[in-house]
N, CA, C and O atoms as a GROMACS GRO file, in nm:
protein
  388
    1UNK      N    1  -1.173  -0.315  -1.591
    1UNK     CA    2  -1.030  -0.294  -1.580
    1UNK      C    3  -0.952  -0.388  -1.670
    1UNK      O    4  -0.844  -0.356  -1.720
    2UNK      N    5  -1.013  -0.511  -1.690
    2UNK     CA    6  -0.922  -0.597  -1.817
    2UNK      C    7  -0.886  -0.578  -1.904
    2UNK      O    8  -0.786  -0.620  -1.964
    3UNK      N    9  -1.006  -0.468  -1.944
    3UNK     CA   10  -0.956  -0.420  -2.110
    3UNK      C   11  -0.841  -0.344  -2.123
    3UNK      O   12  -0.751  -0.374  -2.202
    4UNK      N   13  -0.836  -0.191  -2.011
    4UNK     CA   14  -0.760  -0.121  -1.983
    4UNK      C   15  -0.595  -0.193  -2.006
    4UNK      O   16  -0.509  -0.181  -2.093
    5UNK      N   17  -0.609  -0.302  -1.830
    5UNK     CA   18  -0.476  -0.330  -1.831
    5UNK      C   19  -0.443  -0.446  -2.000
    5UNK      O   20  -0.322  -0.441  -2.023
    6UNK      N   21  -0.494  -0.507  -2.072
    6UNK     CA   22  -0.487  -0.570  -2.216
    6UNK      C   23  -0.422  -0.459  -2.293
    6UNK      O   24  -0.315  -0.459  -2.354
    7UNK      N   25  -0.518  -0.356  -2.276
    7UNK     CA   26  -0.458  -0.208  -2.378
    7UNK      C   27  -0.326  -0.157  -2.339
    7UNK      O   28  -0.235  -0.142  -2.421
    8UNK      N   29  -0.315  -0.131  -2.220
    8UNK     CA   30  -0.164  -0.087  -2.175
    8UNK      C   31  -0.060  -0.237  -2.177
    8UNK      O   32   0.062  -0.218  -2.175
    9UNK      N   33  -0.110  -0.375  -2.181
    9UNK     CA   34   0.015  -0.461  -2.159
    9UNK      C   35   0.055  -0.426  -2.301
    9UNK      O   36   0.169  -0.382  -2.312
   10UNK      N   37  -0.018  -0.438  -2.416
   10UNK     CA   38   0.048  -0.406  -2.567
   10UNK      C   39   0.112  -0.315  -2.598
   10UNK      O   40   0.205  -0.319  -2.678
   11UNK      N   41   0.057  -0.178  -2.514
   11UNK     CA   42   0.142  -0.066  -2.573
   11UNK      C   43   0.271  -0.064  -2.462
   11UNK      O   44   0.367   0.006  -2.494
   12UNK      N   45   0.275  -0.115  -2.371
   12UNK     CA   46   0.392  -0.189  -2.300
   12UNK      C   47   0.495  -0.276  -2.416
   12UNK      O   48   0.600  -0.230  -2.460
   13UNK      N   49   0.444  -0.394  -2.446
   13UNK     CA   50   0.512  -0.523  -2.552
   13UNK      C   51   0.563  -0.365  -2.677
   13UNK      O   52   0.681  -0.330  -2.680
   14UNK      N   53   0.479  -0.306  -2.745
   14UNK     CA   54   0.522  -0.243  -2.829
   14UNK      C   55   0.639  -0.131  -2.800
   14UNK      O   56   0.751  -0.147  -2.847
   15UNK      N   57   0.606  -0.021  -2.722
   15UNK     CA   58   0.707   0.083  -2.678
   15UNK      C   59   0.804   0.049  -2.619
   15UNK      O   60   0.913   0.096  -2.651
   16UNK      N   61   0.792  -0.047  -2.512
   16UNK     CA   62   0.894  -0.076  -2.401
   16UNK      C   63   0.974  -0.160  -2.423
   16UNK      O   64   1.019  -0.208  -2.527
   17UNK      N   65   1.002  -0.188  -2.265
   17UNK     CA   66   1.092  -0.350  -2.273
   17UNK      C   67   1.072  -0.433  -2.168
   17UNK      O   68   1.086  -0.394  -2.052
   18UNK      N   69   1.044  -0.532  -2.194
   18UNK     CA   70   0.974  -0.643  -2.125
   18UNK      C   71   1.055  -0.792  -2.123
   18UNK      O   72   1.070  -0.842  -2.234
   19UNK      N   73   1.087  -0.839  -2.052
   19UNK     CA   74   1.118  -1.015  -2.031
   19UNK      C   75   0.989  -1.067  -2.000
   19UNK      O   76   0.894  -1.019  -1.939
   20UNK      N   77   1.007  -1.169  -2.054
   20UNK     CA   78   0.874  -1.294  -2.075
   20UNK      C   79   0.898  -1.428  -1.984
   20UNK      O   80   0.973  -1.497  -2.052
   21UNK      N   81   0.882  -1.464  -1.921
   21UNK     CA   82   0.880  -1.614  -1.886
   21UNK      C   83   0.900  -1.598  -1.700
   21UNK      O   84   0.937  -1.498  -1.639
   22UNK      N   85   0.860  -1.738  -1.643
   22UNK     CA   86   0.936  -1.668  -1.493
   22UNK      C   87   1.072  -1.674  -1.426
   22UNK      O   88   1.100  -1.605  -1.328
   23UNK      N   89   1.174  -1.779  -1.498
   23UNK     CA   90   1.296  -1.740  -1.474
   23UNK      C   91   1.393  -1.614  -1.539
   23UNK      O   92   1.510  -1.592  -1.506
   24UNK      N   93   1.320  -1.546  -1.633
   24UNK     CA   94   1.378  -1.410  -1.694
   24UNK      C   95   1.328  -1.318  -1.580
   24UNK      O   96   1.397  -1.249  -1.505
   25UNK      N   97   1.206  -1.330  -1.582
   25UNK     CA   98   1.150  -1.261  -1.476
   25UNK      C   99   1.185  -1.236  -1.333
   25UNK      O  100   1.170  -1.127  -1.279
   26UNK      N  101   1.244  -1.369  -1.261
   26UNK     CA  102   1.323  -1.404  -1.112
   26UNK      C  103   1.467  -1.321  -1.115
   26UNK      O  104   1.515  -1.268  -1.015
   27UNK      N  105   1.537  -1.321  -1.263
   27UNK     CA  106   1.638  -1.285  -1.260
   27UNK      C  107   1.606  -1.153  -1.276
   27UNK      O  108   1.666  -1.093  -1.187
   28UNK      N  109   1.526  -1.056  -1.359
   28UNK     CA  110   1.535  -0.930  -1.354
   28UNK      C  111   1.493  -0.845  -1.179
   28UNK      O  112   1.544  -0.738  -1.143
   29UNK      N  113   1.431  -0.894  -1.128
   29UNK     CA  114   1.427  -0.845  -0.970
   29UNK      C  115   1.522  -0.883  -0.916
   29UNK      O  116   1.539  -0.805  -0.822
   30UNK      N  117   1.621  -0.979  -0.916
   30UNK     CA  118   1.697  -1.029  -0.878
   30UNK      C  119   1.843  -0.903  -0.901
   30UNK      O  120   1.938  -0.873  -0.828
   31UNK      N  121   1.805  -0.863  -1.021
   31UNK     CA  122   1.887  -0.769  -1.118
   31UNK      C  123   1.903  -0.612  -1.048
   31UNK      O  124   1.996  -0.532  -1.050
   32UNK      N  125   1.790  -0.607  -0.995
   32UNK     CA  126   1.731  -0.433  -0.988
   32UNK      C  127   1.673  -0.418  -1.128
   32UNK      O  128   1.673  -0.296  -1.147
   33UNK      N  129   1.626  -0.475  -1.228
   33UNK     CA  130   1.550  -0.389  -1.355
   33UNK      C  131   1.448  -0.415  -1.376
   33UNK      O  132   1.428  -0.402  -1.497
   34UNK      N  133   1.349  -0.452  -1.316
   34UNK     CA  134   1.261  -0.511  -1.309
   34UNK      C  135   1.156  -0.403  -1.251
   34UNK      O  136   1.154  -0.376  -1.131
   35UNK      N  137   1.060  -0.338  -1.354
   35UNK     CA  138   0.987  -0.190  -1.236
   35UNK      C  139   0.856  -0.225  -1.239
   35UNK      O  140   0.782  -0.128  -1.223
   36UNK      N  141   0.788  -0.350  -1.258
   36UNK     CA  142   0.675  -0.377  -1.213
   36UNK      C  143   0.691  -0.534  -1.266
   36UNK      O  144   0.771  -0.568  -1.353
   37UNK      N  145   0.603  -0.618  -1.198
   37UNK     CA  146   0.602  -0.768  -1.276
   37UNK      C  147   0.437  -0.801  -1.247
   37UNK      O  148   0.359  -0.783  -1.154
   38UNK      N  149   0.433  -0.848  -1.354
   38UNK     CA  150   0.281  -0.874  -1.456
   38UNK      C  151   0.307  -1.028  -1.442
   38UNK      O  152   0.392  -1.097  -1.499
   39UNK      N  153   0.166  -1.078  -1.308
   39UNK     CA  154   0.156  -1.234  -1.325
   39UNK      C  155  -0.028  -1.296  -1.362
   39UNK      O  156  -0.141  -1.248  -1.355
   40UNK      N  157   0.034  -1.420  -1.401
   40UNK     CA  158  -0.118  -1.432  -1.468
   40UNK      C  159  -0.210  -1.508  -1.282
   40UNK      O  160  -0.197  -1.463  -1.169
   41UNK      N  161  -0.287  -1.622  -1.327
   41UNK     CA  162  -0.407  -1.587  -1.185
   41UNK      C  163  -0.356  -1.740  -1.160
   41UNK      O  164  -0.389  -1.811  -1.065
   42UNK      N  165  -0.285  -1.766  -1.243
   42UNK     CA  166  -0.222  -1.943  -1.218
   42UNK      C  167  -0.044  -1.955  -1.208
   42UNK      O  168   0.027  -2.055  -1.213
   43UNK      N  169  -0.014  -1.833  -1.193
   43UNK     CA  170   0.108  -1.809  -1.137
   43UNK      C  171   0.147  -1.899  -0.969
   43UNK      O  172   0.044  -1.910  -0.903
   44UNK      N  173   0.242  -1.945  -0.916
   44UNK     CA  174   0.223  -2.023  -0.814
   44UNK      C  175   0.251  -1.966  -0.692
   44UNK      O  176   0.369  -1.933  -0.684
   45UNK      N  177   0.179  -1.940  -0.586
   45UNK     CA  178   0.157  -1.876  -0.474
   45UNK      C  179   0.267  -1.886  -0.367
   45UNK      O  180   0.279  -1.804  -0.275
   46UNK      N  181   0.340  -1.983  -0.385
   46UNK     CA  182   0.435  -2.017  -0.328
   46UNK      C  183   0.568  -1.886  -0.406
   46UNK      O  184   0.595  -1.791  -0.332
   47UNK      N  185   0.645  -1.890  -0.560
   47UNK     CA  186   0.692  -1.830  -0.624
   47UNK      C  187   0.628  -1.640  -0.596
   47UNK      O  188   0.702  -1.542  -0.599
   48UNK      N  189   0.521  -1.639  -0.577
   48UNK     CA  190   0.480  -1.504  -0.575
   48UNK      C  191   0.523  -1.441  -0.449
   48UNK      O  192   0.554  -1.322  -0.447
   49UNK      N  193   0.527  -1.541  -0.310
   49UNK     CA  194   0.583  -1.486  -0.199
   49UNK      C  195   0.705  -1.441  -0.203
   49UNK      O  196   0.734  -1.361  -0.114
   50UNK      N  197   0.823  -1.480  -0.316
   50UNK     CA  198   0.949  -1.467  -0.309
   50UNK      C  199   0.985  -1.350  -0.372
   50UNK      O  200   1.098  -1.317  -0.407
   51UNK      N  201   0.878  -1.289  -0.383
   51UNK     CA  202   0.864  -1.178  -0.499
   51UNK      C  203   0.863  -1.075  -0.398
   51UNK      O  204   0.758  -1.051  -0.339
   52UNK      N  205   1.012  -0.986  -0.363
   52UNK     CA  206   0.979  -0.845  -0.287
   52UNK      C  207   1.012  -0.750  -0.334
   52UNK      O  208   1.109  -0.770  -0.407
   53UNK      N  209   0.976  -0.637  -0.329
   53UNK     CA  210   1.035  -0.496  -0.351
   53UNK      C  211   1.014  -0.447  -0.470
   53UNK      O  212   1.065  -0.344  -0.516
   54UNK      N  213   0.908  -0.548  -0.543
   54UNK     CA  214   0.894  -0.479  -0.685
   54UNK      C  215   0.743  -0.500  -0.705
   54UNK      O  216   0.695  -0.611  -0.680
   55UNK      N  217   0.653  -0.383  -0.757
   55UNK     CA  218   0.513  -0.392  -0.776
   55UNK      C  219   0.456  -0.502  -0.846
   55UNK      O  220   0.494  -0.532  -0.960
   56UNK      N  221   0.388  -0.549  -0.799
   56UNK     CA  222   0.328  -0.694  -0.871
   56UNK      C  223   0.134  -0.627  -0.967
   56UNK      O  224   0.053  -0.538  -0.941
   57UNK      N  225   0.137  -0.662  -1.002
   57UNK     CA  226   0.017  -0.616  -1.091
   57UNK      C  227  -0.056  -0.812  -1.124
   57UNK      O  228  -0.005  -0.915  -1.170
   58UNK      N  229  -0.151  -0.787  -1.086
   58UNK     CA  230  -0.220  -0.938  -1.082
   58UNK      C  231  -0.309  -0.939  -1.208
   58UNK      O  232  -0.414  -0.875  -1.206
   59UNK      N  233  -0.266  -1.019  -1.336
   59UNK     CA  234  -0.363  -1.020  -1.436
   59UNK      C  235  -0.458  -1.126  -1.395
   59UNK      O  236  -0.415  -1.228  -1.340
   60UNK      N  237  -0.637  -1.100  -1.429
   60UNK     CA  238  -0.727  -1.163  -1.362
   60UNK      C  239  -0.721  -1.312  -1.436
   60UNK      O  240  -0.764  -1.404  -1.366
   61UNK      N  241  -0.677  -1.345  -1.559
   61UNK     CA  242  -0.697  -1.467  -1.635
   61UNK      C  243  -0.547  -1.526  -1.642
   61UNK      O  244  -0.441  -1.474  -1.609
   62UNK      N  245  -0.577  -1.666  -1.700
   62UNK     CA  246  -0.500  -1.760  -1.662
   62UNK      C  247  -0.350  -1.732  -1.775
   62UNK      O  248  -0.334  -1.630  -1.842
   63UNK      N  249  -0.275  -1.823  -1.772
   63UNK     CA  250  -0.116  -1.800  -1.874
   63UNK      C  251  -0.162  -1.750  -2.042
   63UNK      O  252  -0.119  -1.677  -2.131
   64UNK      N  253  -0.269  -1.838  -2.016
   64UNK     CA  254  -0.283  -1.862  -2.187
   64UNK      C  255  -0.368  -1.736  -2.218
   64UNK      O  256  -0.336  -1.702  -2.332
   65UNK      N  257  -0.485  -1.632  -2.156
   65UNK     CA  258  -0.494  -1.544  -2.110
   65UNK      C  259  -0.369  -1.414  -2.144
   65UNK      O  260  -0.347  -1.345  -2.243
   66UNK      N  261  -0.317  -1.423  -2.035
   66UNK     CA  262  -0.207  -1.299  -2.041
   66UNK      C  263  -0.132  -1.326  -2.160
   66UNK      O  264  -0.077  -1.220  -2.188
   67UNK      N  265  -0.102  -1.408  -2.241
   67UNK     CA  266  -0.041  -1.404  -2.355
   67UNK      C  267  -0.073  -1.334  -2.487
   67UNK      O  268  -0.005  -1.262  -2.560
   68UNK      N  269  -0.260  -1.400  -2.497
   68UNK     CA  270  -0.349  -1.251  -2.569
   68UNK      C  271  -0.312  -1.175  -2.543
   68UNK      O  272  -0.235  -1.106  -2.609
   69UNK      N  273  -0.345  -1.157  -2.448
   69UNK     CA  274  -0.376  -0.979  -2.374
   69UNK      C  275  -0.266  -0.907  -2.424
   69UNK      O  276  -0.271  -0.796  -2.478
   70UNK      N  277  -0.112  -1.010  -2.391
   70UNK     CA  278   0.023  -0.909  -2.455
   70UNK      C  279   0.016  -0.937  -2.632
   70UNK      O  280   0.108  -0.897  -2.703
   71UNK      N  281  -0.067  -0.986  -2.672
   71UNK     CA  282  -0.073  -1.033  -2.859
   71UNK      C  283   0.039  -1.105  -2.846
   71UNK      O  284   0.131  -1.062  -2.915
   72UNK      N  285   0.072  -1.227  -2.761
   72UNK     CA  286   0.166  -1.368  -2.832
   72UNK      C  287   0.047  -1.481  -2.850
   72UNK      O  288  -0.074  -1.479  -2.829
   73UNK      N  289   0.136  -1.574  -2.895
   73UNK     CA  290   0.033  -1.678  -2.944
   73UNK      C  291   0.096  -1.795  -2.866
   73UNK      O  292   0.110  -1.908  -2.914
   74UNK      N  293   0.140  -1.754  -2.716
   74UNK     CA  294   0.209  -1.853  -2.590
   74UNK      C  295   0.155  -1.806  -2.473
   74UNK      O  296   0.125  -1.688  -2.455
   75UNK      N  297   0.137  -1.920  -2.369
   75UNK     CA  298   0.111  -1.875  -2.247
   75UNK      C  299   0.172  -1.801  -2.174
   75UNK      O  300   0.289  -1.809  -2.210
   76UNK      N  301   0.162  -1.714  -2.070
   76UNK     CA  302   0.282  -1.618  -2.018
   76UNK      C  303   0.268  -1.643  -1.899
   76UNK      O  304   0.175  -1.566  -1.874
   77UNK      N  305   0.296  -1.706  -1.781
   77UNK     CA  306   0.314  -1.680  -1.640
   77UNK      C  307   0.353  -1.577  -1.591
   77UNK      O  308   0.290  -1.514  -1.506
   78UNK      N  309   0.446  -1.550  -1.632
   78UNK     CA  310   0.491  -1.390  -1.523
   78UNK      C  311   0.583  -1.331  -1.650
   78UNK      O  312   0.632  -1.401  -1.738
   79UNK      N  313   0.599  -1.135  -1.636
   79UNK     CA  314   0.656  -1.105  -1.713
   79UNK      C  315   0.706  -0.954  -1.647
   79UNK      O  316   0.626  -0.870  -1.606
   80UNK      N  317   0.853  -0.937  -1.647
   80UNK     CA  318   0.882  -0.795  -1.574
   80UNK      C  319   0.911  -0.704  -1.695
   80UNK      O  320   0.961  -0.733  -1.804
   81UNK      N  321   0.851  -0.546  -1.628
   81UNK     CA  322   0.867  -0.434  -1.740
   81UNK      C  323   0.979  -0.417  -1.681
   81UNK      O  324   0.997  -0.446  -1.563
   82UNK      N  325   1.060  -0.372  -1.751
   82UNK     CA  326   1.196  -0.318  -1.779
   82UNK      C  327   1.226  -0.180  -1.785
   82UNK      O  328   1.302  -0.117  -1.712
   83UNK      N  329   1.140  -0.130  -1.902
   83UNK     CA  330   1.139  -0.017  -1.926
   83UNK      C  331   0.932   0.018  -2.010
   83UNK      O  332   0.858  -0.020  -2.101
   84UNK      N  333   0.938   0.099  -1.906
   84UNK     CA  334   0.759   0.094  -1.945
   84UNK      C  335   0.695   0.174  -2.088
   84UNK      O  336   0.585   0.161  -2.140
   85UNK      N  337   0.828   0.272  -2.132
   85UNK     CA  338   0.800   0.268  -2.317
   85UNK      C  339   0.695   0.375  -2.266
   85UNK      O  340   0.694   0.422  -2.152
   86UNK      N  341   0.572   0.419  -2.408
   86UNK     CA  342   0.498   0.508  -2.372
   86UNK      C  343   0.385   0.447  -2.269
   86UNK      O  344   0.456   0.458  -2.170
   87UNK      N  345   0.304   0.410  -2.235
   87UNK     CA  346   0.231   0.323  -2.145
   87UNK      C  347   0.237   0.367  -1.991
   87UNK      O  348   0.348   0.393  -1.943
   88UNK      N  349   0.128   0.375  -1.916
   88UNK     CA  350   0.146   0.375  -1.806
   88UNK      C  351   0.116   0.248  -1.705
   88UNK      O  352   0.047   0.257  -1.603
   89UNK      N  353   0.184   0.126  -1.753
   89UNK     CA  354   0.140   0.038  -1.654
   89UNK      C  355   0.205   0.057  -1.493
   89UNK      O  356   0.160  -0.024  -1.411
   90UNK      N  357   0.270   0.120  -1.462
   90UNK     CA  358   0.344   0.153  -1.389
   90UNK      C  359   0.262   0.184  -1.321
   90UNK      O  360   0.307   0.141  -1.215
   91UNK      N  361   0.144   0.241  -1.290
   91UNK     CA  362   0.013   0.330  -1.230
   91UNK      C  363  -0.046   0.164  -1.190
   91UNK      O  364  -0.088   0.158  -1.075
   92UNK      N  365  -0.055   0.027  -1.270
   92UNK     CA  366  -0.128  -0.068  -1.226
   92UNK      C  367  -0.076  -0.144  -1.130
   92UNK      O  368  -0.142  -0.234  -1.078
   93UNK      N  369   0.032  -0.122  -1.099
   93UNK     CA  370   0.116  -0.223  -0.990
   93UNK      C  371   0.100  -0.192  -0.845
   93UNK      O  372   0.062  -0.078  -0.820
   94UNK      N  373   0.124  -0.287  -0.728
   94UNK     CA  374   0.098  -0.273  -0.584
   94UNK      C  375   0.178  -0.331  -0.531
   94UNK      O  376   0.188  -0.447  -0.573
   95UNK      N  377   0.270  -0.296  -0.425
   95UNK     CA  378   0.340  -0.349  -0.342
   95UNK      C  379   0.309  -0.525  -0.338
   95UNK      O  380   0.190  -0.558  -0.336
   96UNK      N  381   0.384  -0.603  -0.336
   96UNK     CA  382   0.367  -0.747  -0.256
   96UNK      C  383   0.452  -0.794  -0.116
   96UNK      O  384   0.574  -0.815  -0.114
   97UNK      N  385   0.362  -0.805   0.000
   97UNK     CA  386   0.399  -0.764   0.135
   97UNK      C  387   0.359  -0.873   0.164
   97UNK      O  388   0.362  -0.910   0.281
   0.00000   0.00000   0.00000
């Protein structure tokens, strides 16, 4: 499944629209625009509880990790799709309850 979700976070970064970091990220749920949020496996457990009503999708590797995976050359903690572009990551996300 890593490769998959790697393949769809790019064609996500490319087609769509995406915020990067976790206070862009706090504010877009915060917003309503926020239609799935992409966190890495060192995201902080405490911050992830505060996270409701919007599908969380758990990338298995660490910041520096999910940053490949989206092709930056920075670590990424958390990152909300906006607009999911051609891509179906939207299919990878799960409630956080």
């Amino acid at each position: 499944m890593e490769t998959d979700i790697s393949k769809v976070l790019r064609a996500t970064f490319s087609t769509g629209k995406v915020v990067v970091g976790t206070k862009q990220t706090s504010d877009a749920i915060k917003n309503g625009k926020a239609q799935v949020i992409v966190i890495s496996s060192n995201y902080p457990e405490k911050a992830l509880n505060e996270i409701k009503g919007v599908p969380v999708i758990r990338y298995p590797g660490s910041g520096a990790d999910l940053g490949v995976a989206c092709g930056k050359p920075f670590s990424i903690a958390a990152l909300a799709v906006i607009e999911p572009g051609e891509s179906d990551i939207l299919s990878f996300g799960s409630m956080n309850e």
